[in-house]
C-alpha positions in Angstrom: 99.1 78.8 71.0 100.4 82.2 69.8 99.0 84.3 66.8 100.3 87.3 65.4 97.9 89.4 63.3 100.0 90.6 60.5 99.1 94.5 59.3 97.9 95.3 63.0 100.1 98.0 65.1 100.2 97.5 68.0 102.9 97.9 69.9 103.6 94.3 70.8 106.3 92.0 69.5 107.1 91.9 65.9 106.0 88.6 64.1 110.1 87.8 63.8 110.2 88.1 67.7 107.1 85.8 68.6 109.2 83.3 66.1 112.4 83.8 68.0 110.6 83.5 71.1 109.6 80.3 70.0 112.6 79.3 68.7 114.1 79.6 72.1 110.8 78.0 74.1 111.9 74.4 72.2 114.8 72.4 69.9 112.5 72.3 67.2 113.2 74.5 63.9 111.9 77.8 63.8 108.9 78.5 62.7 108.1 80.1 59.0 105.3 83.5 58.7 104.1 83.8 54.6 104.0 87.6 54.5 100.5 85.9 52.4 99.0 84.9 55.4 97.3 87.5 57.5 96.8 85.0 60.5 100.2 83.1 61.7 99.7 80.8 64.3 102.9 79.3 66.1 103.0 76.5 69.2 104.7 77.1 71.5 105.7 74.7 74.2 107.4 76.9 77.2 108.5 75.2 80.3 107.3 76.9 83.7 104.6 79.1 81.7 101.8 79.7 84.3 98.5 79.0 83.2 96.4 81.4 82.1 95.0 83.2 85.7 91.3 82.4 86.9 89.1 85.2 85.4 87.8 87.9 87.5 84.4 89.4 87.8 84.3 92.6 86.4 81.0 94.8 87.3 78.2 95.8 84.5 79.5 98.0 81.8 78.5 101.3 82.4 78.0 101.4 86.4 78.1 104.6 87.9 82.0 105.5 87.9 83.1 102.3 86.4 85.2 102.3 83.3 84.0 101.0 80.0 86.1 99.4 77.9 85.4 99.3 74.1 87.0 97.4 70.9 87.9 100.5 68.4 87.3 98.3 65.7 84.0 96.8 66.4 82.5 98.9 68.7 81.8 96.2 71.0 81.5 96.8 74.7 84.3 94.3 76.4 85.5 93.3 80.4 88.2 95.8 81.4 89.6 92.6 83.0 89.5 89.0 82.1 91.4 85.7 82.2 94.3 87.2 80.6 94.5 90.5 82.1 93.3 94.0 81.8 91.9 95.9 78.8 94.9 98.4 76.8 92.3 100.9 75.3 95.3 102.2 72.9 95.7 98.7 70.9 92.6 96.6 72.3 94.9 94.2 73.8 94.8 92.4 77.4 97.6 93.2 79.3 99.3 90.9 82.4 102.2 90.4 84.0 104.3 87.2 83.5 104.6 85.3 86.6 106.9 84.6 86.8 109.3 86.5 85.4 111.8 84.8 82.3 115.4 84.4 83.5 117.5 87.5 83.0 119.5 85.4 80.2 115.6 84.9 78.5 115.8 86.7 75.0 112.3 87.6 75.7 114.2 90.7 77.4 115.9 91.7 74.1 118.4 92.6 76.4 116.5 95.3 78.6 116.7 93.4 82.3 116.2 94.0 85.0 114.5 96.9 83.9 110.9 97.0 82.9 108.7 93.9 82.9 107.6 91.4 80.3 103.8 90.5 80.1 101.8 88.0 78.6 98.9 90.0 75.7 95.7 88.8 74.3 94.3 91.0 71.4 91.0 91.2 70.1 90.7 89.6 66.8 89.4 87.2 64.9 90.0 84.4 67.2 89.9 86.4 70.7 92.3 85.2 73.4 94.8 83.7 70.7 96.4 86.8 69.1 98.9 87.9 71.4 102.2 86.4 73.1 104.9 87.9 75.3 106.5 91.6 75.3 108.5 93.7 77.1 107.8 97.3 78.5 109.4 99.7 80.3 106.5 100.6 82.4 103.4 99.1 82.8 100.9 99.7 79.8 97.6 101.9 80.1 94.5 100.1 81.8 96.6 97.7 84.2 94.6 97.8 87.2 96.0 95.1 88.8 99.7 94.0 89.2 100.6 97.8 88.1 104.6 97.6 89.1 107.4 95.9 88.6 109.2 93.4 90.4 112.2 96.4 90.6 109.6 98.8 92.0 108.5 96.6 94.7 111.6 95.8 95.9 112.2 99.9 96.1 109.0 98.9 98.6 110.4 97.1 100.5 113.5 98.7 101.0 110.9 101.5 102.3 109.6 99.7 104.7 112.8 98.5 106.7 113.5 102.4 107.3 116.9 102.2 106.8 118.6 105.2 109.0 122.2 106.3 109.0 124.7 104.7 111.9 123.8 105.1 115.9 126.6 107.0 116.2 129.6 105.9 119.3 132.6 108.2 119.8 135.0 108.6 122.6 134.4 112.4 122.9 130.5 113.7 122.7 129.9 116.6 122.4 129.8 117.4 125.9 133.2 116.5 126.5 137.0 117.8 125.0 138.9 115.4 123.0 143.0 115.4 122.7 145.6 116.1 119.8 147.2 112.6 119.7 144.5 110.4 121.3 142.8 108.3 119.4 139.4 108.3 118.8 136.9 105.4 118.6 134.5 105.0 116.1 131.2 103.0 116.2 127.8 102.5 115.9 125.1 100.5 117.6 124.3 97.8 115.7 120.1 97.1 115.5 118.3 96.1 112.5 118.0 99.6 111.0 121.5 100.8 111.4 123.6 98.0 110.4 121.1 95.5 109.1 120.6 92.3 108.0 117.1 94.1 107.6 114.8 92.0 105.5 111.4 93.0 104.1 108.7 92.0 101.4 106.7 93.9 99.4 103.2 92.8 97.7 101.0 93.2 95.7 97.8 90.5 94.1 100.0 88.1 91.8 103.6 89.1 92.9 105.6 89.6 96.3 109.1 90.6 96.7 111.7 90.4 99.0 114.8 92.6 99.6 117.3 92.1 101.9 119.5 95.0 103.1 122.9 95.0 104.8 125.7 97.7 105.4 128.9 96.5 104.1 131.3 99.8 105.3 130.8 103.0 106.8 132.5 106.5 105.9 133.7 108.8 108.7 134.4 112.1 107.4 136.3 113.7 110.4 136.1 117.2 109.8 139.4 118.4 109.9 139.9 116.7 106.0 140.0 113.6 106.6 138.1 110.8 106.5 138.4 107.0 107.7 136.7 104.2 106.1 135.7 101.0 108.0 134.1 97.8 106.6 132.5 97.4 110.2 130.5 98.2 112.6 133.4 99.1 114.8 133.9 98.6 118.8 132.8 100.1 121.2 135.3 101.6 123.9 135.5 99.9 126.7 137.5 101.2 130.1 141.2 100.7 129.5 141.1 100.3 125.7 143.7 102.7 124.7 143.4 102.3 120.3 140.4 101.0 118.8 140.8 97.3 117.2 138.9 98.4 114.2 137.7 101.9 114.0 139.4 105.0 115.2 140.8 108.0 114.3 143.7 110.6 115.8 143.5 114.3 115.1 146.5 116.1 114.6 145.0 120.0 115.3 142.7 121.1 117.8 139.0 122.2 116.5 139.7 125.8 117.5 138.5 128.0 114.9 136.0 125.7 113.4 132.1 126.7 113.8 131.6 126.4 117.4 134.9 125.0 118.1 134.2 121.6 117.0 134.6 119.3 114.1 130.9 117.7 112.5 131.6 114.1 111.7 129.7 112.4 109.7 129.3 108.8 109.4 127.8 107.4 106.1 126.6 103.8 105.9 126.4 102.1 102.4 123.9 99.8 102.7 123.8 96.6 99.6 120.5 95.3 98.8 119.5 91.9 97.2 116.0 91.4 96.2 113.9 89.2 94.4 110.5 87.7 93.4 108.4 87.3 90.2 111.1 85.1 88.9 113.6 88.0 88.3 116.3 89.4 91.1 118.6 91.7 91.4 120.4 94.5 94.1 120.6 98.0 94.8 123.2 99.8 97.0 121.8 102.6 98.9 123.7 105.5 101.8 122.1 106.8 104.9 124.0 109.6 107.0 124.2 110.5 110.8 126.5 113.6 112.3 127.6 114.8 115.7 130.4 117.4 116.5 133.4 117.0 118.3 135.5 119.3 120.7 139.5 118.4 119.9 142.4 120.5 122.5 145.7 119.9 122.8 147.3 119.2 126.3 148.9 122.1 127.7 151.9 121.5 130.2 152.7 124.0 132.8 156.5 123.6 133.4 157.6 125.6 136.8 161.3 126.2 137.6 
């Protein structure tokens, strides 16, 4: 049951949008607000709705450092959290997040996913815990002391916890060695969870978990002499004998004379895509991660004697 108290800003959906919500919750015909009335009430049958969430204790108003949540327009004292969610001191409404989330296609979104959330509200009112329904915010309203982020946010946890690092960098020349004009050079990197993935990892927090899955789908080798080589592996690694890499290498055509300490810095850039999701929404980021090393390039002298 949804009821939308008509002369009452408060942020939350417009009476219009509560009716198109319900308009797309069922087949039947949409429902009709008098401007007359100041109470509508609209029923709404919504597949997959959760019930509402098992209440929560909250500790005696006015406890040393506990916040006190108060109804502006009756100056009662209310919990800062109950069945529906947590207190919104700017509207006297109960905030908490849907769980799940409405499909991306939901027009519950008006068109704003991924980003943001949508919650389910509860005002204060004339028939408390029945004036409210379903909006969408950008970030989570004041007083939310529970589920506080998004499902977007969490997965940006997650990604943090697989510590993602640039590739293990494998060349034919380290730096402790002198490369040749002409020679190819192979290009790889060791492959672990961190450096070339898969790499998965969830993220929770009470009500909602996450999970993102990370993998690199190409690296960047910029050379240093201009030039750069892109390679949707993980390369090979040399092996005695292998003469050109069969599927990452490079050749330099000018030695690294001149260059700051007579070597070229190459840097390898991973891009690593990420799919994630939980709360009943989804969706993917695409992150980079750089490594570097230097490399000495010569070119082969021949000593002809007559």
């Amino acid at each position: 049951m949804l009821t939308h108290k008509r002369g009452r800003s408060t942020g939350l959906l417009a009476a219009f949008l509560l009716c198109a919500a319900a308009t797309s919750a069922s087949s039947g015909p949409a429902p009709v607000c008098p401007p007359t009335v100041p109470t509508c009430t609209v029923s709404v049958e919504r597949p997959g709705t959760p019930s509402a969430p098992v209440a929560v204790d909250e500790p005696a108003p006015g406890a040393p450092g506990e916040r006190v949540c108060v109804v502006d327009l009756t100056g009662e004292t209310v919990p800062c959290r109950n069945a529906f969610g947590w207190f919104n001191d700017s509207d006297d409404c109960y905030y908490g997040l849907l769980d799940p989330q409405p499909p991306g296609d939901d027009p519950l979104w008006q068109g704003n996913y991924p980003n943001g959330a949508m919650y389910q509200v509860s005002c204060t009112g004339p028939l408390p815990g029945t004036n409210g329904g379903w909006t969408w915010l950008p970030t989570p309203p004041p007083g939310l002391g529970g589920v506080s982020v998004t499902p977007a946010e969490l997965a940006s946890r997650a990604v943090d916890q697989m510590q993602l690092v640039g590739p293990a960098i494998g060349i034919t020349v380290p730096p402790d060695r002198l490369g040749l004009v002409g020679v190819p050079v192979w290009l790889w990197t060791e492959v672990s969870p961190t450096t070339w993935g898969p790499n998965s990892a969830t993220a929770s927090v009470p009500g909602l978990s996450v999970t993102a899955t990370a993998q690199v789908s190409e690296i960047r080798w910029d050379m240093g002499d201009g030039s750069a080589v892109v390679c949707p592996n993980a390369g090979t690694p040399w092996y005695e004998g292998g003469i050109e890499s069969p599927t990452c290498d490079h050749v330099y055509e000018q030695p690294s004379v001149g260059q700051p300490n007579d070597a070229f810095t190459v840097t390898a850039t991973s891009t690593w895509d990420v799919a994630w999701s939980g709360g009943g929404a989804s969706g993917s980021l695409t992150l980079t991660r750089s490594s570097s090393t230097t490399v000495r390039i010569g070119e082969l002298q021949v000593l002809v004697t007559g």
